[in-house]
C-alpha positions in Angstrom: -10.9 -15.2 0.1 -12.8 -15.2 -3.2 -9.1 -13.2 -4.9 -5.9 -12.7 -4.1 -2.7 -10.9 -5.0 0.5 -10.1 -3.9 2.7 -7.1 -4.1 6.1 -7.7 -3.8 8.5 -4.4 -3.5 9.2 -4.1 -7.7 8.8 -7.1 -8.1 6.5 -9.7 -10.0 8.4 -12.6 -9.5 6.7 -13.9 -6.7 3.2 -14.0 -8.8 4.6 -16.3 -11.6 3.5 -19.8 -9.6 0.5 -18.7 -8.5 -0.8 -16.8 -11.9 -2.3 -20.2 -13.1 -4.8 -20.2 -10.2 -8.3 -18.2 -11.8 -8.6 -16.5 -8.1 -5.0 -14.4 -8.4 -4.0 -12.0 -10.4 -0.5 -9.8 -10.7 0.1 -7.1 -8.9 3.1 -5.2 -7.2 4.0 -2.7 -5.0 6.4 0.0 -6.8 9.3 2.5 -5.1 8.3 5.8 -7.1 10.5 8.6 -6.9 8.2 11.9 -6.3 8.8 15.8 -8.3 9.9 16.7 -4.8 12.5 13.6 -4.6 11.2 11.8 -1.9 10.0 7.9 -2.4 6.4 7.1 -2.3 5.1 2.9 -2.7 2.3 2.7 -5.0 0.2 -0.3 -5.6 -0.6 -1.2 -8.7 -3.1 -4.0 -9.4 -4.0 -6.4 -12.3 -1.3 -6.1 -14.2 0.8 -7.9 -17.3 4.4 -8.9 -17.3 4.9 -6.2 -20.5 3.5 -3.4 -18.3 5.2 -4.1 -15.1 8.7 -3.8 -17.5 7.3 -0.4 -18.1 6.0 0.4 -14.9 9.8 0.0 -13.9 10.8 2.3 -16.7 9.0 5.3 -15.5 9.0 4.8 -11.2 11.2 7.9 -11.3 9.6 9.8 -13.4 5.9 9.8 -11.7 4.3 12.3 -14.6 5.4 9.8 -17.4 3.9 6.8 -14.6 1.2 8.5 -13.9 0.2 9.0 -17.9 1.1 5.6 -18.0 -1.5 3.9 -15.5 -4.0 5.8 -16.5 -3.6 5.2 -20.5 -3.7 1.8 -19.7 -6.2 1.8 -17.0 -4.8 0.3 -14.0 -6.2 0.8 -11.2 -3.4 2.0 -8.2 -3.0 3.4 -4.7 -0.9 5.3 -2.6 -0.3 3.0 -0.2 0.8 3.9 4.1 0.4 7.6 3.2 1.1 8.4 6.8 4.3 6.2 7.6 8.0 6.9 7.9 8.8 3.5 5.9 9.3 5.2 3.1 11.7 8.0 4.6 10.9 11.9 4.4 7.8 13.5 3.2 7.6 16.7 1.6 3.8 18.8 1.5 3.8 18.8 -2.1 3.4 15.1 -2.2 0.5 15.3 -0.7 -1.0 17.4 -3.3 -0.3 15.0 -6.2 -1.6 12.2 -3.8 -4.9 14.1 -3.7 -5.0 15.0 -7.3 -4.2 11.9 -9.0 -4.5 9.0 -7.3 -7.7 7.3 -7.3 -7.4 4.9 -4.4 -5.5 5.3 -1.0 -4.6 2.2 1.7 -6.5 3.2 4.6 -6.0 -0.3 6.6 -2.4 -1.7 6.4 -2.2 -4.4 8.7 1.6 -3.9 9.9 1.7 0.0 10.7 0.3 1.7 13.3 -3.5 1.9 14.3 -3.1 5.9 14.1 -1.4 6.4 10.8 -4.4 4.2 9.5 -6.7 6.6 11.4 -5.3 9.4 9.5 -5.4 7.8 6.5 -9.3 7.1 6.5 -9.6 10.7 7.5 -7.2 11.8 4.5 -9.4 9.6 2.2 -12.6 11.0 3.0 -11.6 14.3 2.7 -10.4 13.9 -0.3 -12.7 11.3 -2.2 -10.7 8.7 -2.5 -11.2 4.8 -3.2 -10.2 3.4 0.3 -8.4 -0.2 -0.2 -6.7 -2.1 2.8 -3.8 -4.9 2.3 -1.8 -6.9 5.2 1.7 -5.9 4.4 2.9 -8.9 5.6 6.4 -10.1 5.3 5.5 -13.5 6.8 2.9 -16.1 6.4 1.6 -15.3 9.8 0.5 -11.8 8.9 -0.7 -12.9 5.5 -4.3 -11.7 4.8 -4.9 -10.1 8.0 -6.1 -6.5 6.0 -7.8 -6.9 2.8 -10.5 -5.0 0.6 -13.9 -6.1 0.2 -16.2 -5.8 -2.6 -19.7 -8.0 -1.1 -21.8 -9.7 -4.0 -18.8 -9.6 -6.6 -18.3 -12.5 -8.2 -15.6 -12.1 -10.5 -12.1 -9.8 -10.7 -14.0 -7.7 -13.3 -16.8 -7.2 -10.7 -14.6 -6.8 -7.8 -12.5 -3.7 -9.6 -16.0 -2.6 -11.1 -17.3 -2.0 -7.2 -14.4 -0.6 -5.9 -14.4 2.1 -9.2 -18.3 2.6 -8.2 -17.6 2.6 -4.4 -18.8 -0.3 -3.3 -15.7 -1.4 -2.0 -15.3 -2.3 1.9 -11.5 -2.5 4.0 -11.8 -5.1 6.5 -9.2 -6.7 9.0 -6.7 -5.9 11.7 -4.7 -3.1 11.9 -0.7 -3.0 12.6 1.1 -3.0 16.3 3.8 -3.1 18.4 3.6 -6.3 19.3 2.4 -7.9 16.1 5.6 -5.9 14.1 8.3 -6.9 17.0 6.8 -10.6 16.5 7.1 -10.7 12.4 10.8 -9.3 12.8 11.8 -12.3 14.8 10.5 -14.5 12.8 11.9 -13.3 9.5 15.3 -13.2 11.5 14.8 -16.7 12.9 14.0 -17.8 9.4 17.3 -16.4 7.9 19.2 -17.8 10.5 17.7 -21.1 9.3 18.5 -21.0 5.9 22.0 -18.9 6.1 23.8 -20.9 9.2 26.7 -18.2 8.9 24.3 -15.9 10.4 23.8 -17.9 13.2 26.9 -15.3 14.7 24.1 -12.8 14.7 22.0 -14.3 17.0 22.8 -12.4 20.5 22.3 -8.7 18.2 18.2 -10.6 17.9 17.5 -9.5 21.6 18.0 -5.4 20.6 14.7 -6.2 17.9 12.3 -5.4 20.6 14.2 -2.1 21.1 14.6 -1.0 17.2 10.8 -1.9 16.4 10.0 0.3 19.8 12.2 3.3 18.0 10.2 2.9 15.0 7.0 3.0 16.2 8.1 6.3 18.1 9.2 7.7 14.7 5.8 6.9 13.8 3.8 9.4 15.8 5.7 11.9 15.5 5.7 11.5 11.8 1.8 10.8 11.3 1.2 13.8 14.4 3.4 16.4 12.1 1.7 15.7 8.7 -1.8 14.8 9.8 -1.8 18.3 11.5 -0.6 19.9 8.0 -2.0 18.3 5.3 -5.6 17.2 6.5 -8.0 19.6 4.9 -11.1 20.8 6.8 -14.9 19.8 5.6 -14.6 23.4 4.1 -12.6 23.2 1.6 -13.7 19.3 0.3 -14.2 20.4 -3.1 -10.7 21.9 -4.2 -9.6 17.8 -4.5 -12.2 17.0 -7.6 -11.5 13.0 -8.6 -13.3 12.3 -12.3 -13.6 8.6 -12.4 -14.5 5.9 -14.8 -18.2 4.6 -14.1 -18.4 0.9 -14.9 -18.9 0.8 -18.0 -16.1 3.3 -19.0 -13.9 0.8 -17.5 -15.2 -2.5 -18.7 
């Protein structure tokens, strides 16, 4: 890969060995409390320690985040629009998803192949930047989504294309089989470094059952809100997105 970044849940620790490489840059994946008081995760990319301390100031308050990102010209997503991870949804989210947010993850490489479906669908509709990101929680999953902006050469170029369209979201989509399989080995790797939870070992053969009863949870959740909240070709233009051409943003 010509970049990379990570996005840690609220978190830019992880970045601060790898900021010295030219090819990464900071980024992070923030728990925002919605109007409706839900919990949406919002990517937010290429970004300073001072404004991730005020990114975590506002994550409850989304207008004042909102104003925030935009004064300061980040660029961010609403990321797995169509998953239960984060909980509830509530029809009004979806609104402010449409009205202010210019980018949307439409490949996530650990959920479903249908809620990515919808979220393409959702994008389209709705003009939004589409971005894709692995969601990986172990090195085996690491890279296997990711956005791709052909000919750019730097990070300026690369967040110029996506802002201009040019952008492309390549890679695998999420699975059963590939979810079941990173759960075991994130609990095989804390049973490695905490030996007291060694104990827990015979409760590892019900993962196969709880990753099946999420998935489940995840068609019915991406069958009821797909069905609601999808807007027809006819009525494309009530979700108008002004964004900044290249040069605005340089």
């Amino acid at each position: 890969m010509g970049l990379m970044t990570l996005t840690d849940h609220d978190s830019i620790e992880g970045c601060q060995a790898l900021r010295q490489y030219r090819d990464f840059f900071v980024s992070e994946e923030v728990t925002c409390r919605m109007p409706s008081g839900t919990v949406a995760h919002i990517g937010i990319y290429d970004l300073s320690e001072r404004q991730h301390v005020e990114i975590q100031r506002r994550r409850d308050d989304l207008v004042a985040l909102l104003i925030y990102l935009t004064e300061h010209r980040l660029f961010f997503s609403i990321n797995h629009v169509f998953s239960v991870l984060t909980g509830r949804r509530a029809e009004e989210d979806f609104n402010w998803f449409s009205e202010y947010f210019p980018a949307m993850e439409t490949r996530n490489g650990s959920i479903p192949a249908a809620a990515n479906r919808q979220a393409v669908r959702l994008a389209a509709r709705t003009r939004k930047i589409a971005i894709g990101g692995s969601d990986a929680h172990t090195l085996a999953s690491a890279g296997s989504a990711y956005t791709e902006v052909p000919g750019a050469r730097t990070k300026d170029e690369f967040f110029q294309g996506l802002w201009q369209g040019y952008g492309r979201v390549r890679g695998e989509t999420g699975g059963y089989a590939k979810v079941t399989l990173d759960v075991l080995r994130v609990t095989a790797e804390m049973f490695r470094e905490e030996r007291w939870t060694a104990a827990l070992a015979p409760l590892a053969v019900l993962i196969p059952a709880v990753t099946f009863g999420y998935y489940a949870a995840e068609r019915l959740f991406i069958r009821h809100w797909a069905g609601r909240v999808i807007p027809s070709s006819r009525v494309r233009e009530r979700w108008p997105l002004a964004m900044p051409t290249a040069g605005e943003w340089a």
